[in-house]
TIMI-316175 format. One record per residue: x, y, z of N, C-alpha, C in turn. Coordinates in steps of 0.02 Angstrom, whole numbers, padded with zeros to 5 digits, always signed. Layout:
TIMI-316175
XYZXYZXYZ...
***
This chain:
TIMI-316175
+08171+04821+02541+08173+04852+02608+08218+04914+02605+08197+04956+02643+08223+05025+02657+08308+05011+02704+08354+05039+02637+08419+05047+02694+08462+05111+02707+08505+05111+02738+08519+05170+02774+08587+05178+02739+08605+05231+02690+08664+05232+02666+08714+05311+02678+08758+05292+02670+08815+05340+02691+08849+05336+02635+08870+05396+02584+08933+05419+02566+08960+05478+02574+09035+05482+02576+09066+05538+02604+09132+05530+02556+09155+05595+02575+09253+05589+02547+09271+05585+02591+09348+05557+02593+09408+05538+02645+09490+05546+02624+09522+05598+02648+09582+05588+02628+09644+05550+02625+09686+05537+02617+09731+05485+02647+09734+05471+02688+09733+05545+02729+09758+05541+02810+09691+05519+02853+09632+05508+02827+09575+05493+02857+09525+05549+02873+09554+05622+02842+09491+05668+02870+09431+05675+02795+09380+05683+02852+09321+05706+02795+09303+05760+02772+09355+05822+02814+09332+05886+02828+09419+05929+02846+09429+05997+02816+09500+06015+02845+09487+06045+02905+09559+06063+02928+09541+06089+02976+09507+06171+02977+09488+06199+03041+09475+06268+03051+09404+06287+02996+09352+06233+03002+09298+06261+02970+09264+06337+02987+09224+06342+02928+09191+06410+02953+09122+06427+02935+09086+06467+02906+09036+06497+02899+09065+06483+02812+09116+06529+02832+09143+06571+02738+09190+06489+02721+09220+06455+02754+09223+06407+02736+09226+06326+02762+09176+06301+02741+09136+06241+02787+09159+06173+02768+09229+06176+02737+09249+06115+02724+09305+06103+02757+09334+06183+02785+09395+06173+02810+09472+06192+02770+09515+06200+02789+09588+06200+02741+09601+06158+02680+09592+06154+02646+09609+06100+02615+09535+06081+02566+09487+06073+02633+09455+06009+02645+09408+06037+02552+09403+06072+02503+09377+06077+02453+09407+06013+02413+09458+06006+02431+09504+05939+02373+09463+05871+02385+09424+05865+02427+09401+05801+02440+09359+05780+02378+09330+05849+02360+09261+05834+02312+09263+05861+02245+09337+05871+02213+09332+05879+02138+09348+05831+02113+09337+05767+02122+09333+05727+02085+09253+05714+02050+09190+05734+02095+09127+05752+02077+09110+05811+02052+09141+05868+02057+09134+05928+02040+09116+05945+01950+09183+05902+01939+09157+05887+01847+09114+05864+01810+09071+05811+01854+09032+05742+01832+08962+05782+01811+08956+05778+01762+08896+05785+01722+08825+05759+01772+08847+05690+01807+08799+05669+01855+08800+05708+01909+08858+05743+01904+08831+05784+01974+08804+05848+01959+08843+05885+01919+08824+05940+01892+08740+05950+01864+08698+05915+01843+08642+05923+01829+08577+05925+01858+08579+05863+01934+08533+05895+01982+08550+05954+02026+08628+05994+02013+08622+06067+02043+08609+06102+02006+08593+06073+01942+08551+06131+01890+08596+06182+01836+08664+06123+01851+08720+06167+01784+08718+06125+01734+08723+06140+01679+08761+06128+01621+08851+06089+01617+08847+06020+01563+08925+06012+01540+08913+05963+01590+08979+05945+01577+09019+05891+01642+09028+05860+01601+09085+05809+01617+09113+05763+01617+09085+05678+01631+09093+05617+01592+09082+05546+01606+09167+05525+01615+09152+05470+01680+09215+05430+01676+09193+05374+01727+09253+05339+01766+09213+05271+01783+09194+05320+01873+09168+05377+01860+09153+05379+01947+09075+05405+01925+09071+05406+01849+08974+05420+01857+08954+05383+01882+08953+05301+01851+08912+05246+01866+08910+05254+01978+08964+05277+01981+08953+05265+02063+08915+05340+02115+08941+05397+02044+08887+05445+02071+08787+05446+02053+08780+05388+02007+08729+05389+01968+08684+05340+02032+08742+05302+02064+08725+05238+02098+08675+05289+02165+08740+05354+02186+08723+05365+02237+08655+05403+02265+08645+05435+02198+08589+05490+02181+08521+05421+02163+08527+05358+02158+08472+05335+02143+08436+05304+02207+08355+05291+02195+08307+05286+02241+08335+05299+02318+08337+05371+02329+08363+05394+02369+08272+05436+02410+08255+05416+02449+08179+05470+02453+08203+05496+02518+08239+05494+02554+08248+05549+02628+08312+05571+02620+08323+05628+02662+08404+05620+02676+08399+05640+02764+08455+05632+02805+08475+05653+02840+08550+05674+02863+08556+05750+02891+08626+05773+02897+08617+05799+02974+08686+05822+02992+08692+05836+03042+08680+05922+03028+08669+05967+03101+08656+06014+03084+08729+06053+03067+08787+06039+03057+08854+06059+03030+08846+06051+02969+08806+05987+02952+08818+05998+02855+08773+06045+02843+08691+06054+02872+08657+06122+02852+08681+06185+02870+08711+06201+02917+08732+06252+02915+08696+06303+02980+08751+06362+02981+08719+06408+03030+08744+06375+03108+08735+06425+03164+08757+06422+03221+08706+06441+03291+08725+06374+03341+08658+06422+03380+08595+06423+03379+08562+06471+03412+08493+06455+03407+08470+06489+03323+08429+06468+03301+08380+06492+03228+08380+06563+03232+08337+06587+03285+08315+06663+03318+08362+06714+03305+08439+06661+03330+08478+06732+03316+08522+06719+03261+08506+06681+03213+08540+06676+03158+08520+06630+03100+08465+06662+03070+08421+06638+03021+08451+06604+02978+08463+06534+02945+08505+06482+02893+08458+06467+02864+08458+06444+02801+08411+06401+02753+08446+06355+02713+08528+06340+02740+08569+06292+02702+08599+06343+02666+08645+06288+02624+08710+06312+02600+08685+06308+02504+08621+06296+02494+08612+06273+02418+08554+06318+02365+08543+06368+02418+08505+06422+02411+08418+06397+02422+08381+06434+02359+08312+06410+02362+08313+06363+02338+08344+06326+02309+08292+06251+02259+08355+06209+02277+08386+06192+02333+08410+06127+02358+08427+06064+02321+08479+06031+02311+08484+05964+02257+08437+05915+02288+08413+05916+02334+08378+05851+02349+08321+05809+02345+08265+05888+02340+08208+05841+02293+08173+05794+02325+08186+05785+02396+08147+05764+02431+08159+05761+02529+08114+05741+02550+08088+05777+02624+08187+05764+02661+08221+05809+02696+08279+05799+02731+08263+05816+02802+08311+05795+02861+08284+05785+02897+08361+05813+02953+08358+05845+02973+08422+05886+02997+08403+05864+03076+08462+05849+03093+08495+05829+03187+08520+05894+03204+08483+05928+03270+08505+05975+03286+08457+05976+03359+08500+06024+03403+08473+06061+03481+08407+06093+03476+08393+06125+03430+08370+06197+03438+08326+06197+03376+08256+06194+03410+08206+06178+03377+08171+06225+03334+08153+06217+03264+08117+06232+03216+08066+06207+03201+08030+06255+03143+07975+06214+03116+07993+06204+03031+07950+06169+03006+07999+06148+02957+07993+06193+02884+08049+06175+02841+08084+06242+02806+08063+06189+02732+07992+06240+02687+07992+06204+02624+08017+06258+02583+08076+06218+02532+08088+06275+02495+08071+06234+02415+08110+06260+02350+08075+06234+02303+08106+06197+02281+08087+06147+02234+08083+06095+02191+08082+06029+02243+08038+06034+02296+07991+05976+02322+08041+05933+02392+08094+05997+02409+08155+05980+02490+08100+06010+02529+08089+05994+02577+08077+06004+02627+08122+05992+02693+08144+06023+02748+08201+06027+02795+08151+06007+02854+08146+05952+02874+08132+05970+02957+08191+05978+03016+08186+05977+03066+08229+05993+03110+08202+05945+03169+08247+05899+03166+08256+05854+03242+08271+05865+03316+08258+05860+03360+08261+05876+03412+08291+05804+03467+08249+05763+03446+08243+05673+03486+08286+05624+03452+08352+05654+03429+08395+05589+03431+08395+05554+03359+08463+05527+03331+08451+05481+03279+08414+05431+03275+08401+05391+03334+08323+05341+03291+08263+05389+03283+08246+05458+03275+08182+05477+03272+08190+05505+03207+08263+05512+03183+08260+05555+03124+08268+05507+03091+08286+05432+03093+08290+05405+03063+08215+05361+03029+08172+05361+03095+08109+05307+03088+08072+05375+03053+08082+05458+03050+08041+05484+02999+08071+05481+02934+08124+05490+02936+08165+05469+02871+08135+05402+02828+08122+05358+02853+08107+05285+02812+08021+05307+02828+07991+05337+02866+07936+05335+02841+07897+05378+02766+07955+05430+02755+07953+05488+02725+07958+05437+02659+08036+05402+02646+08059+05386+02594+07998+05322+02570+07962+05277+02612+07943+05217+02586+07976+05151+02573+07956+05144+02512+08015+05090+02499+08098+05093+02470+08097+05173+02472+08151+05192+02446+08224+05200+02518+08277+05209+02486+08338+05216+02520+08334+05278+02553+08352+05283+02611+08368+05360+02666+08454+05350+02652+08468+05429+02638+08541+05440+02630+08560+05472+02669+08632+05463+02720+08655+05505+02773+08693+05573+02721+08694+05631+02722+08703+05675+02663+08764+05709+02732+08778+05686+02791+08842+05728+02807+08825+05739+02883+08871+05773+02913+08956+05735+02899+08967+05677+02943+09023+05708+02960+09050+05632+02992+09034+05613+03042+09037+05671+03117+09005+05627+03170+08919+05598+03180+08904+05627+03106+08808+05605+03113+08832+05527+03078+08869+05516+03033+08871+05437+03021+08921+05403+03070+08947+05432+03112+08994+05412+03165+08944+05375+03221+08871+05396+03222+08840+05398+03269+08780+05339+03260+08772+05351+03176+08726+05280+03165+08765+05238+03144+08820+05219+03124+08887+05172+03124+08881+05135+03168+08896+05176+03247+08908+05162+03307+08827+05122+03341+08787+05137+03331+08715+05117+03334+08668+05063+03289+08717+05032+03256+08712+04971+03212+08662+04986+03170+08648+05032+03137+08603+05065+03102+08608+05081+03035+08678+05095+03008+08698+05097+02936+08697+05047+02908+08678+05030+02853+08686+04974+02815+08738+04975+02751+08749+05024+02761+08804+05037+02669+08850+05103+02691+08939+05085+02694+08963+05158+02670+09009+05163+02624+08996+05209+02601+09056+05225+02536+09093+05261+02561+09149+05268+02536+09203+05312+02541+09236+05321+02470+09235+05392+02463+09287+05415+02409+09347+05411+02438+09401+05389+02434+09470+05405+02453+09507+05451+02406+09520+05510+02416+09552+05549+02390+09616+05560+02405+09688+05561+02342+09752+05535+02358+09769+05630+02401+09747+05657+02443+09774+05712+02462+09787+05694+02540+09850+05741+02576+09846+05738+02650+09817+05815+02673+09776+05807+02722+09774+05871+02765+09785+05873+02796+09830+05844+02843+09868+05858+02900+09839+05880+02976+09749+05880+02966+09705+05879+03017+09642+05887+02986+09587+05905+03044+09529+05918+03019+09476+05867+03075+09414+05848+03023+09371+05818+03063+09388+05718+03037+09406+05675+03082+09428+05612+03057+09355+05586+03041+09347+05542+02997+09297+05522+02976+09253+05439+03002+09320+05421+03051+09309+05366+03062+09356+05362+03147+09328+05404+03180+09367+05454+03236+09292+05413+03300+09307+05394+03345+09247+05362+03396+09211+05305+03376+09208+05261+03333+09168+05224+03296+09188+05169+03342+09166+05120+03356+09172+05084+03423+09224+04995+03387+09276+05020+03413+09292+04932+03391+09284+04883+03354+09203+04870+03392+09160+04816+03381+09123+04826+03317+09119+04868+03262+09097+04890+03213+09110+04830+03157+09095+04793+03121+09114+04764+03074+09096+04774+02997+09153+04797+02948+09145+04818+02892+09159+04758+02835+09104+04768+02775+09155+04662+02754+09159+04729+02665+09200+04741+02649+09225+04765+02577+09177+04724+02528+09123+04778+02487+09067+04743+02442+09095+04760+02369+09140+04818+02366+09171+04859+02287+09194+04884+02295+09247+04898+02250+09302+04959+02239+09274+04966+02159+09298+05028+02164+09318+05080+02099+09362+05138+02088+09393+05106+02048+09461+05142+02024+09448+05214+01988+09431+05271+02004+09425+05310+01956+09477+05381+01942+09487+05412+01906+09521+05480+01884+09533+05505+01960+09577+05528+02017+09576+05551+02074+09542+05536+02127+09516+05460+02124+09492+05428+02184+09495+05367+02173+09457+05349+02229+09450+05283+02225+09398+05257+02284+09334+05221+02247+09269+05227+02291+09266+05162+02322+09264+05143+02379+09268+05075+02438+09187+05110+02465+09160+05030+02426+09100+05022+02462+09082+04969+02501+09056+04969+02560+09070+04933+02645+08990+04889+02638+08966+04853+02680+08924+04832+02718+08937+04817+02779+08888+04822+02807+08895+04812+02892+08861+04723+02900+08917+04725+02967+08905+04662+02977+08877+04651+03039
***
């Protein structure tokens, strides 16, 4: 069966994101430290189409995350751009040939038609809410896994909607002292039961199920 997974980074202090994002920089102050612990990984480095990297014990969990993965969905903050389309043309932050490799499915106001670029991403653009991006998402993927690819208040929102089935968290030993919290509105009543940890070189990966 098709499940709904989430991974993200998290700093000590709980943000996923620094503060004062931008255009020129969309992670925030700081917020680049979340993700060099992947930056090296050979597993990561090769579906963006570089050369080298690095093995240690956070492949097996980046190898985990990249597998039977057939949708994604992000919020329109992780794709990028501001506003309506019309007055400010975006095609994402990953140029023409996108890591993803298959159909994504972007939450946003302000309606498009959908954006194929190469090596087999396709972008649609949502209009009707997380169960619609979600029921095209699992129809897209099949029998495969739909991945929430970002950020935080789009998994804040199927969290909150009993809809996630899996989250990871990188915990990264850094503070930022603000930003976007990653676990900021999530309702109380949420129940997380701890399925794995992994200890690796500058993190440490806590993977959740919902209860």
């Amino acid at each position: 069966m098709s499940r709904l997974r989430m991974n993200i980074s998290m700093s000590l202090d709980g943000y996923s994101a620094g503060p004062d994002p931008s255009l020129d920089d969309p992670l925030g102050k700081g917020g680049e430290q979340l993700h060099e612990w992947a930056l090296g990984l050979a597993a990561w480095r090769q579906p963006h189409g570089l050369e080298g990297g690095e093995a240690n014990e956070s492949t097996q969990v980046m190898e985990a995350m990249q597998a039977n993965v057939g949708a994604t969905i992000m919020g329109r903050n992780m794709f990028g751009g501001q506003g309506r389309w019309e007055d400010q043309p975006w095609d994402g932050w990953w140029g023409e040939d996108p890591p993803f490799h298959h159909p994504v499915f972007v939450l946003t106001h302000h309606p498009r038609e959908p954006l194929e670029m190469q090596g087999g991403t396709t972008f649609s653009f949502v209009t009707d809410g997380i169960e619609s991006a979600l029921g095209q998402a699992q129809d897209a993927a099949g029998d495969q896994d739909v991945a929430i690819g970002g950020g935080a208040q789009t998994g804040q929102q199927y969290l909150n909607a009993g809809l996630l089935d899996q989250l990871q968290i990188a915990v990264v030993p850094v503070i930022l002292g603000g930003g976007t919290r990653l676990l900021a509105n999530v309702d109380p009543g949420v129940k997380l039961e701890l399925a794995g940890v992994v200890e690796a070189p500058g993190v440490t990966h806590l993977t959740y199920t919902t209860r």
